[in-house]
C-alpha positions in Angstrom: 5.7 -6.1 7.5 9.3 -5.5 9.5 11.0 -2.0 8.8 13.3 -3.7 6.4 10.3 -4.5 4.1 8.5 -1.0 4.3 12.0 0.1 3.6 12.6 -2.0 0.4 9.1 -1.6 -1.1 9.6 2.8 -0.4 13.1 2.2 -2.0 11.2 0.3 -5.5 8.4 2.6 -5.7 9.0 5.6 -4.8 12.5 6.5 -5.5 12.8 6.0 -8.9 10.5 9.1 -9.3 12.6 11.1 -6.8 16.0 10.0 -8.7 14.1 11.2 -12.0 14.1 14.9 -10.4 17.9 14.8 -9.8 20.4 15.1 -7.1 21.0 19.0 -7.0 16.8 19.0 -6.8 16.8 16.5 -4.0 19.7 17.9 -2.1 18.5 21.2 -1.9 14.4 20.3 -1.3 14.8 17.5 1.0 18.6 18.7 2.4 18.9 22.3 2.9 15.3 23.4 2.9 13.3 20.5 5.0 16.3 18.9 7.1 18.4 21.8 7.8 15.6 24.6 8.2 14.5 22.3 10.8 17.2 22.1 12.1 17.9 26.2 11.9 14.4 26.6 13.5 14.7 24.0 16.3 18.1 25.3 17.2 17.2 29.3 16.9 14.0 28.4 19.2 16.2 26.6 21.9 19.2 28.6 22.4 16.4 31.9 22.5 14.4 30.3 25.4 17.8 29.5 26.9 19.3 32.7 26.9 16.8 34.9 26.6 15.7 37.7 23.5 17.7 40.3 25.5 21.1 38.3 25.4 23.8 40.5 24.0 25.5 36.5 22.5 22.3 36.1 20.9 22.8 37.2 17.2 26.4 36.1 17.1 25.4 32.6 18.0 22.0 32.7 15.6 24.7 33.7 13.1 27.1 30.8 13.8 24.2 28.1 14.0 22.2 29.3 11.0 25.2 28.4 8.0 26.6 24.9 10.0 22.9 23.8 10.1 22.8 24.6 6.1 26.0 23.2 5.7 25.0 19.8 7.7 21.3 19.9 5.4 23.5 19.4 2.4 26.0 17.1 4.1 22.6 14.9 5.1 21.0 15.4 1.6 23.7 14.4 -0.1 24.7 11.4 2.1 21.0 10.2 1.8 21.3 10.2 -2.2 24.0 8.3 -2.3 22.8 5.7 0.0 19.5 5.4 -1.7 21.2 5.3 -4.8 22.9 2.1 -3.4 19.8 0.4 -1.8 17.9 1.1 -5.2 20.8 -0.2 -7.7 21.4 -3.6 -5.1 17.8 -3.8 -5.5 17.1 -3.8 -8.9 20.6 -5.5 -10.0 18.7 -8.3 -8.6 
């Protein structure tokens, strides 16, 4: 079984029960929360092991990073609806 296939058959099972729980549930679970606290995380551990706990820049920059990597969780949440919502209706218009 090719990506492609995996893909289709997780598109048919599995996000028609996703979909059920709704797009504000989806976009703040699977956008904000798991892909941009990742993100927050990933980004607050490298730029402190590159500058250092001491660095005066340090907060300002945590505190620049912290709301763009919200903002992009919803920006990826969002865009990963609306192309599942695609995949799944071209599927099932079939």
């Amino acid at each position: 079984m090719n990506f492609g296939q995996r893909t289709e058959l997780w598109i048919r099972e599995q996000w028609p029960a996703i979909r059920a729980r709704g797009f504000a549930r989806f976009v703040l679970v699977r956008g904000l929360l798991t892909y941009g606290g990742s993100m927050a995380v990933a980004i607050a551990v490298m730029v402190t092991l590159t500058l250092g706990t001491d660095h005066p820049r340090l907060p300002m920059l945590l505190g620049i990073a912290m709301p763009l990597c919200a903002i992009g969780g919803l920006l990826w949440g969002a865009l990963t609806w609306w192309v599942n919502e695609r995949l799944f209706r071209s599927l099932t218009s079939r």
